[in-house]
N, C-alpha and C positions, 0 to 999 in steps of 0.2 A: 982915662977912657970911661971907667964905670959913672963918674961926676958929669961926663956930658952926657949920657945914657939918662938919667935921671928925670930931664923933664918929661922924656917920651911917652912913659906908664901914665905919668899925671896927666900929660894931651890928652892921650888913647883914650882915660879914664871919662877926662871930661866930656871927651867928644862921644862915648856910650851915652852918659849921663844926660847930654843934651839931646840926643837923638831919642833917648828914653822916656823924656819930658814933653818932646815934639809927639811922638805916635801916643802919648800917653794923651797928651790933646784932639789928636784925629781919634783915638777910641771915644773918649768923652761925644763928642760931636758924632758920629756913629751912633753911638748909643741917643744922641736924644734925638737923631733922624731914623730910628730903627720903631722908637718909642711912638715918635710922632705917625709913620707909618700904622704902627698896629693899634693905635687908639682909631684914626681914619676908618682904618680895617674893620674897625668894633664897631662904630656907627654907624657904616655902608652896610655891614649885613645885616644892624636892625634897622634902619631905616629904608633903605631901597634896595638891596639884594639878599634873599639867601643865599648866603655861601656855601657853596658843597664841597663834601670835602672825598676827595677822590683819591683812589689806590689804584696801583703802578703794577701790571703784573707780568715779569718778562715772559715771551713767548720762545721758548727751547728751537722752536724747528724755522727760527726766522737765520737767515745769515749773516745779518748784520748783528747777531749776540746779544746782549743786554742792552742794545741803543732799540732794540725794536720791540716796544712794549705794548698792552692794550690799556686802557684805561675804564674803571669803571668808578662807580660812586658808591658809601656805605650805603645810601638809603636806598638804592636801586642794583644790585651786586649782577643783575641779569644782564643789564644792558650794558656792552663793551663798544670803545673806538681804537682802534689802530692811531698808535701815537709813536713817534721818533721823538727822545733823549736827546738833547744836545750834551756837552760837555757843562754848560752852565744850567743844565736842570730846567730848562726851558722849553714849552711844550708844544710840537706843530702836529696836526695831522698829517696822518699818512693814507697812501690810497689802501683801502679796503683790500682790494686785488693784491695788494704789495704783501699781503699778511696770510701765512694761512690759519684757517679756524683750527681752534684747539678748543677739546671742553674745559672748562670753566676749572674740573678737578685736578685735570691735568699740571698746571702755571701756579706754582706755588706763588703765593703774595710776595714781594720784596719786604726786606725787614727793614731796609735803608729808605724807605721811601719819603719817610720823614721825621727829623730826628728830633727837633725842641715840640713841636706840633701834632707828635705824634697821640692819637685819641684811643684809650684802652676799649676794645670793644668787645669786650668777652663776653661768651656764656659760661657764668659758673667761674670757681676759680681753679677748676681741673681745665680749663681750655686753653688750648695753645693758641699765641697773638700769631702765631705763623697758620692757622688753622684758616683755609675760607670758612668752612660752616661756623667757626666763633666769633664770626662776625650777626652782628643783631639787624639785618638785613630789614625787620621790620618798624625799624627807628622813624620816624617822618621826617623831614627836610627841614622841619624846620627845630625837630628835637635834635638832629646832628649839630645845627647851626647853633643851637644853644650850648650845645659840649665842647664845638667849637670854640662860642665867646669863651666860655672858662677860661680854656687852656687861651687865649690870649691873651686875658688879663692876668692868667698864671704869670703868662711872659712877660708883660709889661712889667709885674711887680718885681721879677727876677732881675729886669736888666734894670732900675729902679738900685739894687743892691750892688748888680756889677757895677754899674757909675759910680754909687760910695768906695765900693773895693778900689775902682783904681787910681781913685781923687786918695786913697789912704795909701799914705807913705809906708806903713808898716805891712808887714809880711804875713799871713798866717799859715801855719805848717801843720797840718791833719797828717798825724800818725794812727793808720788803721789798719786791720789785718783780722784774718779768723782767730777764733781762740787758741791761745795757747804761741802764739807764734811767733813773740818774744817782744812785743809794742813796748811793754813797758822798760822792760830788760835797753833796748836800743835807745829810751827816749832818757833814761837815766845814763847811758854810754856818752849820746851826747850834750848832757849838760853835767857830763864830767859829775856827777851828784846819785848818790842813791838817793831818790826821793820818790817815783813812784812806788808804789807797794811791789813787790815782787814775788811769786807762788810758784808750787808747781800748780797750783790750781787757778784756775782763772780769778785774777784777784780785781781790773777796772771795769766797776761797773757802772761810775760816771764820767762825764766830759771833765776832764780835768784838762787845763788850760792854763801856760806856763807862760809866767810872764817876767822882764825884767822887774825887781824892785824900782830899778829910780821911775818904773810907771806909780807906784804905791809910795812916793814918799823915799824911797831908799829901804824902808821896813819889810822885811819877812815876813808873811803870813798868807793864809787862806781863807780865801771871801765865798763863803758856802752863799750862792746867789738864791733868793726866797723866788719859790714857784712864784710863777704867774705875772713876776714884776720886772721892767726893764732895770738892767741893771748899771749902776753906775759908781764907780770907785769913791766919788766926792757925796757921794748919799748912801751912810750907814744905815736907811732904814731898808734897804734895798739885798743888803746878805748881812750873811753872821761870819764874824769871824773865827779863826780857826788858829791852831800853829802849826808850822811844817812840821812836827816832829811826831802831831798826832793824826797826820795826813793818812797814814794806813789804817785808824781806828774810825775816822770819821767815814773811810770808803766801805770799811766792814759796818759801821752802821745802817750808812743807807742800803747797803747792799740786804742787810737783814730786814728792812722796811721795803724792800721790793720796791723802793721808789726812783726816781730818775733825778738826779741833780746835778746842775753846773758849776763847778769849783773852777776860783780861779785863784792858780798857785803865783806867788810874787817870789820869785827867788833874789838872793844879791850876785851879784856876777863876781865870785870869784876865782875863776879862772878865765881869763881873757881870751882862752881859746874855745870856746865854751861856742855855740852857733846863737847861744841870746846874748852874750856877751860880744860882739860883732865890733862894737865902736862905729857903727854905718845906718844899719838902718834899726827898727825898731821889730825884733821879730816873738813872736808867741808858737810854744808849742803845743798843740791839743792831742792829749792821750787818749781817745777813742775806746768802748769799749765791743768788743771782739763781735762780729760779723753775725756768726751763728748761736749767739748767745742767746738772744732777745727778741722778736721781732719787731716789737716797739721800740724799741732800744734802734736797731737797727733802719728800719724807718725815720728816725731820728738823725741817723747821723746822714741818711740820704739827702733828706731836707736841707741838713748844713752844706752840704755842700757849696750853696753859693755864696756861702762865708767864705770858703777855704780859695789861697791863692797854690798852694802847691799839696799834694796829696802824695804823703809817702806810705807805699802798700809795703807790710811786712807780711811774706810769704814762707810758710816755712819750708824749708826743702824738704821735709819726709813729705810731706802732705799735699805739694806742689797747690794745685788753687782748685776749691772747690766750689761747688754752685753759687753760695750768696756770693763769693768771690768772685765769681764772674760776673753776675748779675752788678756788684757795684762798680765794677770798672767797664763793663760795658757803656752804663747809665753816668760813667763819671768822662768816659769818650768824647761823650756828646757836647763837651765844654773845653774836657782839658787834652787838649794832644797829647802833651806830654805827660806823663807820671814817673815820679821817683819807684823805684821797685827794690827791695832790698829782702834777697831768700837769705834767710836767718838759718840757722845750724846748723848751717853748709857740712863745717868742719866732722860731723855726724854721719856723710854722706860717705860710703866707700867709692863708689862708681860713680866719680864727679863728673863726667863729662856728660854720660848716659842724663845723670840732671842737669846740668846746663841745657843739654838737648831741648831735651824736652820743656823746661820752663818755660827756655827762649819761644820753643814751636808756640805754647800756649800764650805768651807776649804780642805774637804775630799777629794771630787771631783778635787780642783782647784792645790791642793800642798798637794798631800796624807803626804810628809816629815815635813812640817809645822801641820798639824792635829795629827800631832803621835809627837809632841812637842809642844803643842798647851800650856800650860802650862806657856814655856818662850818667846814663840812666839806670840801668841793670846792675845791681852788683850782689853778689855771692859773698857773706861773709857770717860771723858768729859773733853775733851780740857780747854775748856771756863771755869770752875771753878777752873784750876791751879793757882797758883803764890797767890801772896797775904802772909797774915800771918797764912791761915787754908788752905792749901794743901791738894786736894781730894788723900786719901788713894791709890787707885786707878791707880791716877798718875804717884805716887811717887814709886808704883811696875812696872808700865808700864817704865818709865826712867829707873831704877835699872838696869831692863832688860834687856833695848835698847843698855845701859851703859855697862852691863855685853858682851851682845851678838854682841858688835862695838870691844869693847877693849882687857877684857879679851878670848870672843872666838873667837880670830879671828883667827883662822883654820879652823872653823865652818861659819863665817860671811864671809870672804874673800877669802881663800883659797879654801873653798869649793864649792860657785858657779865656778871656776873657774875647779877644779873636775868633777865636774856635766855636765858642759859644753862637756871636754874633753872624760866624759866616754858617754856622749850620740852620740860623733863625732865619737870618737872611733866605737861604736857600729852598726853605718850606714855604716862606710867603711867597717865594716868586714861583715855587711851582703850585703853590695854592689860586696864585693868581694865574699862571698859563693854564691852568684847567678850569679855572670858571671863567678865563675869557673863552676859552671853545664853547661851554657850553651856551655864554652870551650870544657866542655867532651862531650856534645852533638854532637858538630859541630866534634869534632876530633873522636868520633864513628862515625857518617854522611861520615866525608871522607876517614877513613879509609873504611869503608864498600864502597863505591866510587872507592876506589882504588882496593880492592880485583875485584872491577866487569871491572873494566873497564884496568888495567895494564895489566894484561893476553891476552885482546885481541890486545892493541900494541904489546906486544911482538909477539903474533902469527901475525901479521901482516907485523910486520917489517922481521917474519923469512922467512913469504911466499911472500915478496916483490919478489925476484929472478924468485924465483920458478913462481910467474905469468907471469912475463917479459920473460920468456923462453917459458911458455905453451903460449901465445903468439904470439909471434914471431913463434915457431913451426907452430902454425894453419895458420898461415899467410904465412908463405913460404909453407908449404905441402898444403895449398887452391889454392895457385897461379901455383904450378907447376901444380900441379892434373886437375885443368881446362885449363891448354896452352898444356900440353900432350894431355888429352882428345881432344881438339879441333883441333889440329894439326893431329892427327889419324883421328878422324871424317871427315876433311875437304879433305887429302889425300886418304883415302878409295872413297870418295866421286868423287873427280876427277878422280881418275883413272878409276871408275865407268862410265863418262861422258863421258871418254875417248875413251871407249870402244862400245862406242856410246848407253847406257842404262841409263837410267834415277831412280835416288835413290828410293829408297820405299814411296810407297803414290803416285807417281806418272808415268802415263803412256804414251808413245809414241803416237802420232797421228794417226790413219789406213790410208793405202796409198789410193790417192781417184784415183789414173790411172793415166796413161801417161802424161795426160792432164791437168793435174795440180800440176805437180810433182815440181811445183816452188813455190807454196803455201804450198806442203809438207817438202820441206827444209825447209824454212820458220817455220813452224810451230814447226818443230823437234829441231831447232835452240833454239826457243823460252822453247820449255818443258825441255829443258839441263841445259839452265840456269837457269830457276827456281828450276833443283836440286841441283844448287848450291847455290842460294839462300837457299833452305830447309835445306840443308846441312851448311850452314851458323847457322842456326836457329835452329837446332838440337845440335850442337854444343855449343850454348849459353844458350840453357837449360840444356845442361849438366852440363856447369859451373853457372849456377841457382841452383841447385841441390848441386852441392858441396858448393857451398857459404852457402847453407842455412845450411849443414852439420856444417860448421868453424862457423856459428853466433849460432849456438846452440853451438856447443862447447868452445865457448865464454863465454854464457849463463853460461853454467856450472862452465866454472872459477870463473865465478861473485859468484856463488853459492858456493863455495869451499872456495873464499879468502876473500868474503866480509862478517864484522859481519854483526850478528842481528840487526837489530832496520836500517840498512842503508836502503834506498827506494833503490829499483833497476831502470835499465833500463827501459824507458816507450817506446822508440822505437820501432817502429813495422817493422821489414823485409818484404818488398814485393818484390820477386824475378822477377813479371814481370814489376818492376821499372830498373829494369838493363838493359842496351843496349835499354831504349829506347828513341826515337827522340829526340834531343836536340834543343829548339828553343830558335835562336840566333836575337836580335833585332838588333840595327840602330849599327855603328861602331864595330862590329863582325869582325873577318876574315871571316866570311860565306861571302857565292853570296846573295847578296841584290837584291829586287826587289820594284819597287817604288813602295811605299805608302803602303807594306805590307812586313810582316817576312817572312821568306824563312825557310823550311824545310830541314836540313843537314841529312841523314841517317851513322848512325854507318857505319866506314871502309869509309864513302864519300870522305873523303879527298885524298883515296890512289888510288879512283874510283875505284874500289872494293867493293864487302860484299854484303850487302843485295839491292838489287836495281838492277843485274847487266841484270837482263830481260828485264830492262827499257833503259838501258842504247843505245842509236842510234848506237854508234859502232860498238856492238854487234849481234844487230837485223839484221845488213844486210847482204843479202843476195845473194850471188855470183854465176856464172858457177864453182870455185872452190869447192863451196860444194855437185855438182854434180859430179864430175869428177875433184881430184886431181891431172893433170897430173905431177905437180914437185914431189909429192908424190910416185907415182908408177914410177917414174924415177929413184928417189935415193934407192926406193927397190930394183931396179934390177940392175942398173950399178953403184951406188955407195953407201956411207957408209951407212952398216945393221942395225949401232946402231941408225939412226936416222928415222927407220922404225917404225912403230906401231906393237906391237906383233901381232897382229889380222891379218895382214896382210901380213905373213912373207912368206905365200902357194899359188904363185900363181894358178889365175884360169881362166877360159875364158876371164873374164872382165878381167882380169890384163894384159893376153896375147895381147888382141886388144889395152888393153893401151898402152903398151911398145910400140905397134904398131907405135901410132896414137903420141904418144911420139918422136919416135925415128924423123917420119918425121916433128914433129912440132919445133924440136929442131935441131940446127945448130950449131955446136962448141958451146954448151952449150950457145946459145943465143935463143930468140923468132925471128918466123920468122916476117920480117916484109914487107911494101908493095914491096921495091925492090927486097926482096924475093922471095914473091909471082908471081912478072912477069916472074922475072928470071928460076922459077918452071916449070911456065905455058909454056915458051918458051923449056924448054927440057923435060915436058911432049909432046909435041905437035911433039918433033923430036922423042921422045922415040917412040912415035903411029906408025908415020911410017917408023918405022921399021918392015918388017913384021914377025920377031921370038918373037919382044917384043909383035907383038897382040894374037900370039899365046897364051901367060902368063900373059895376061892381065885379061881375063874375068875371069881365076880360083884367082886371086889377090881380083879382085874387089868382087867377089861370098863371097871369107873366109871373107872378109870386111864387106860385108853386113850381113853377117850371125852372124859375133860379135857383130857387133850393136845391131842385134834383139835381140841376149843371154841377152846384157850387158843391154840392155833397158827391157826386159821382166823379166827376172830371177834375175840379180844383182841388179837391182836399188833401192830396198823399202829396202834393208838390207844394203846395202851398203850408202847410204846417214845419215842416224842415226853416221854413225861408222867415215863418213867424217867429218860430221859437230863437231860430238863428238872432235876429233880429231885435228879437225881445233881452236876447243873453248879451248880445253886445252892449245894445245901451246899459245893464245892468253894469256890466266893469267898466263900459268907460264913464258912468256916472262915477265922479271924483268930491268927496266934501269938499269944501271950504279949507284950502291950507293944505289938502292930502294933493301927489302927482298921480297922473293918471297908470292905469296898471302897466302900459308899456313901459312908461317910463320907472315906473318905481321896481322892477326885475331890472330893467339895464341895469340900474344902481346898484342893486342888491349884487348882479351877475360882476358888473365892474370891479364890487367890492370887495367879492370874495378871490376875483383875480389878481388886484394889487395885492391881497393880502399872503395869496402864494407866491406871486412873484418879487416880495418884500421881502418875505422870510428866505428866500434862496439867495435874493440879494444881500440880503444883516450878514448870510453864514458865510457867503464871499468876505464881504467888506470885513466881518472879524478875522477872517483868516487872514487877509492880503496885511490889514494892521499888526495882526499878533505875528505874521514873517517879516514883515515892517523893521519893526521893533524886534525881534529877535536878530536878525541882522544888522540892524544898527546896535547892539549893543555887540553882538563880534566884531563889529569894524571897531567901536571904541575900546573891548580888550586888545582887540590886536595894536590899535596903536599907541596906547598904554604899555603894551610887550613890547613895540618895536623902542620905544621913548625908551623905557627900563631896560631893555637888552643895548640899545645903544647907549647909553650912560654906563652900563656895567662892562661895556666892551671898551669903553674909551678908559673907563678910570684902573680895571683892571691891566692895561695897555699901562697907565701913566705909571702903575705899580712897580711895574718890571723895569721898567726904566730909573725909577727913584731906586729899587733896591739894585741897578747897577750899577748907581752914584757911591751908596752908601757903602757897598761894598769896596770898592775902589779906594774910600777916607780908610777903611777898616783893615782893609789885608797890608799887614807890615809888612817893611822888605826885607830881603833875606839877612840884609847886614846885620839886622837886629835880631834876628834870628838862634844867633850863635854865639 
């Protein structure tokens, strides 16, 4: 019976061993689709996304418990979403309404939220990582994304390590525990060997690491590994050797140099019961030195951990487990499900159950997966009373265990921190990724809605580009003509007015004061003409006042038609009696200078024209021709009509005594002059004596004097208005050579000054309408630069979740192998 039983264990064995081989392949492959994953990860968020990284905080008063949590971000901890938990750490929104508001103090942070990718964000190192305020809230997006890469390429490099771990045949076995609490005592139990140092006083103060000899040759000894260099057994330049026998002096060495060293002890196997004498696999044991000893020390052995395949905690039963003790088997969770747990001097214990209790309670807490296999995992026993020829019972199930759970499970001891690791890494990238793809569809509703407000009005902008440039222009040509016509009519009405010898409305002629001062009244009459053309001047310029302000409201209103919402308008204020008026010019001007002060130029001064021409000395003075034009009444009667004044075209007494007084004052169309005069005088004096010419002398001299008194009594106060009127016209519209006449050179002038207001109203449209132009097209182009980047970050964070539930899938063993 027992002979055919025999091949059964060998099957069983093989068929573990095969199945140990296979998932030992799906981890490898896992591992370099985990790798490939968070390298992507690492260029996506320098290259085209910040990644944020978000915390999970459950809401106490929701009813669905811990599936119903809020979400916020380190860099922004104010702003929260209503989010549902799936079972696979998967992240959807929830309605807002579905949640009630809690303050922010209330919802303690989860500590589980994420457990390889987790980012220390302390203030200080009094702050609690459970703490909201020790969170650094004022990090920026793109400094979290930076702590972030680290801690990726932390992992990358970790699982870099786990792939050699599980490609290595051999086992490695971390013996650690607080001080005092019997590491070395257990780790000399099981190699059947006293060889670690043994104290009551804490005697490992370095890694010492136990190896079979046939790794070394078959030889004995101790390879003190040289800081700072990799180490390697076939390279003596790499440690110093040592003998096992001065293994306690060489640890009190370094220990008295406070320095940190890797010893690697070579033993010979001989006891074949031994757990490095196995005959199966290749296994090392590392004696660790104590928890609370060191903190660099201890930090140290944290780092190894992703050397170690199985981690045996020695705990001692006085002492049950204390702080660093927690903290390393918390932090040692996160990889290994399982841990070996061994309370050392048990047998010390009076009220053993009371400790069992409560170890086990504290196992619950610390490796919920170890407490739910507490059985092959947990054992209570006493170092110190091993070996010998009476073998505490105890022991010798605590080894079996060790022995079973190194050798035979190792799918369970090896491969599966290596699982545990991968699905807790797993599980932070994919909740890294279900939080910044919300916030991808955030930002890509954000700028789609962006887009819908803001595209419509580029396009309406761009279509009524033309259409302002036209209404524009229109107001600007139709302001410019409409005030140079107006003014040009104005100012011709106005002169012919003048002409006429009548002064424009507003203002009145002088009353004749008599005979006797009828040079004062030229004078005077002189004076009130040109001030109608002054007024008329000025009349003129408020007309084109008037239409300006017409073209700047109708300006106004384009701004109002083509410019969006939200643009400020024009702040400009039109003052129309800012136009045409004085221009003062200081030191190197073309103006006339006067020392040691500015000089006053009047609108049209330059043409000596326009407003001023009252003042002007030229003008003012005052002649015998403005009392009696005799070249005037000349060319009305014997020569060309067209250069008569209409007013004047009937003669009357005064004209008759002019032609008169004309005829004789003129000589072959010259002035008499004094040789004239004698010459007169000498044939008046013959003409006398004659005596038929005396006959017809005194009726000559009588009509003469009787026209004088008409023309002096009757014509003179009507007729000097009508001279002087007459005499000032021709004066302005007398034009040099190359110069326009004065009508036309004020339209110009009046045009000028209109385009040049209705230009400038125009410029501050046209740069407004361009500068919201161009500010709105460049919102359209971030917006669809945000929508392109939030849709690439929604689709790739999308493909994330799905590749990590491929990988997942290669990675989770099945429970056969389990056990």
């Amino acid at each position: 019976m027992s002979q055919t039983q025999l091949p059964r264990p060998v099957a069983k064995a093989d068929d573990i061993q095969d199945a140990y081989n296979q998932h030992k392949h799906r981890l490898v492959d896992a591992i370099d689709s985990t790798k490939t994953i968070l390298s992507d990860l690492r260029v996506f968020n320098k290259d085209d996304w910040v990644v944020r990284y978000p915390q999970l905080r459950e809401d106490p008063a929701s009813p669905d418990g811990p599936l119903r949590r809020s979400l916020s971000f380190a860099d922004d901890p104010t702003s929260q979403t209503p989010v549902r938990l799936g079972l696979t750490r998967s992240v959807t929104l929830a309605s807002v309404s579905d949640v009630k508001e809690e303050p922010a103090s209330s919802i303690p942070p989860l500590s589980s939220d994420f457990h390889v990718l987790r980012l220390d964000l302390k203030l200080g190192s009094t702050s609690s990582a459970a703490s909201a305020s020790s969170l650094v809230s004022q990090l920026e997006k793109s400094s979290i994304a930076h702590l972030l890469d680290e801690r990726l390429a932390a992992s990358v490099a970790h699982i870099d390590k786990l792939r050699l771990r599980v490609q290595d045949t051999s086992s490695k076995v971390l013996v650690t525990g607080d001080l005092n609490a019997g590491k070395s005592t257990l780790v000399n139990a099981l190699l059947r060997r006293q060889v670690m140092p043994v104290d009551q006083q804490p005697c490992t103060t370095a890694f010492c690491e136990v190896h079979d000899a046939t790794e070394n040759g078959g030889v004995e000894a101790v390879h003190i590994v040289k800081e700072g260099v990799a180490y390697s057994p076939a390279d003596e330049s790499t440690y110093t050797v040592g003998a096992i026998e001065d293994l306690e002096e060489i640890v009190a060495e370094y220990e008295s140099k406070g320095s940190e060293h890797l010893l690697k002890v070579y033993l010979a196997g001989k006891d074949q019961d031994s757990l490095l004498s196995n005959g199966t696999v290749n296994i090392s044991l590392i004696d660790a030195p104590g928890l609370n000893r060191d903190s660099i020390k201890t930090t140290a052995l944290f780092a190894r951990q992703e050397e170690i395949d199985v981690v045996v905690f020695v705990v001692s039963a006085e002492n049950h487990f204390t702080l660093s003790a927690k903290e390393f088997l918390w932090t040692a969770s996160n990889e290994k499900a399982y841990l070996f747990i061994v309370v050392n001097k048990y047998d010390m214990i009076r009220n053993k159950d009371k400790c069992r209790r409560v170890v086990l309670e504290q196992i619950k807490g610390l490796s919920p997966r170890t407490w739910e296999d507490a059985d092959d995992l947990v054992h209570f026993v006493d170092s110190a009373s091993a070996g010998g020829d009476t073998e505490a019972a105890g022991f010798e199930e605590m080894e079996a265990a060790l022995r079973s759970f190194v050798l035979t499970k190792r799918s369970k001891s090896k491969l599966q921190p290596v699982e545990t690791f991968l699905l807790n890494l797993l599980s932070d990238i994919e909740l890294l990724a279900s939080a910044n793809k919300l916030v991808a569809e955030a930002e890509l509703s954000q700028v789609r809605a962006e887009l819908s407000a803001v595209k419509p009005v580029l396009e309406k902008m761009r279509a009524g580009r033309d259409k302002l440039e036209e209404g524009l222009e229109t107001v600007e040509e139709d302001g410019v003509g409409a005030a140079s016509a107006k003014a040009t009519k104005v100012l011709t009405d106005a002169l012919e007015q003048v002409g006429a010898g009548k002064p424009v409305a507003g203002l009145r002629l002088p009353s004749y004061p008599g005979l006797f001062a009828v040079w004062d009244y030229a004078r005077d009459v002189r004076r009130t003409l040109l001030a109608s053309l002054d007024l008329a001047v000025k009349d003129a310029e408020d007309e084109a006042r008037g239409i300006t302000s017409d073209g700047v409201a109708q300006i106004r209103n384009l701004g109002e038609e083509h410019l969006p919402i939200g643009v400020e308008r024009s702040r400009r204020v039109f003052m129309p009696e800012a136009m045409f008026s004085a221009v003062r010019r200081g030191k190197g001007s073309g103006a006339l200078k006067t020392r040691g002060a500015n000089t006053i130029v009047v609108a049209g001064g330059a043409h000596g024209l326009g407003i001023g021409l009252a003042a002007r000395p030229d003008l003012q003075e005052t002649t015998m021709l403005d009392l009696f034009d005799v070249n005037h009444q000349f060319w009305v009667h014997f020569g060309d009509n067209s250069k008569s004044a209409e007013g004047d075209a009937t003669p009357g007494a005064l004209s008759v005594v002019g032609v008169g007084v004309g005829a004789l004052t003129m000589v072959g169309g010259q002035a008499i002059g004094v040789r004239g005069v004698i010459e007169s005088i000498v044939r008046l004096s013959d003409f006398l004596g004659n005596e038929t010419a005396r006959k017809w002398a005194l009726p000559v001299v009588g009509a003469v004097s009787i026209g004088a008194v008409v023309y002096v009594v009757l014509e003179l106060p009507s007729s000097i208005p009508r001279t002087v009127g007459r005499r000032i016209r021709a004066s302005v519209e007398t034009a040099e050579e190359g110069e326009a006449q004065w009508q036309a050179t004020h339209a110009v002038r009046i045009g000028r000054e209109t385009r040049k207001v209705l230009r400038l109203a125009s410029w501050d449209l046209r740069e407004r309408f361009r500068s919201a132009m161009e500010e709105r097209n460049t919102e359209v182009r971030n917006a669809e630069a945000g929508e392109k980047r939030a849709l690439k970050a929604q689709e790739y964070f999308g493909s994330v979740g799905e590749r990590v539930g491929a990988v997942r899938g290669t990675a989770r063993l099945g429970e056969e192998t389990a056990v």
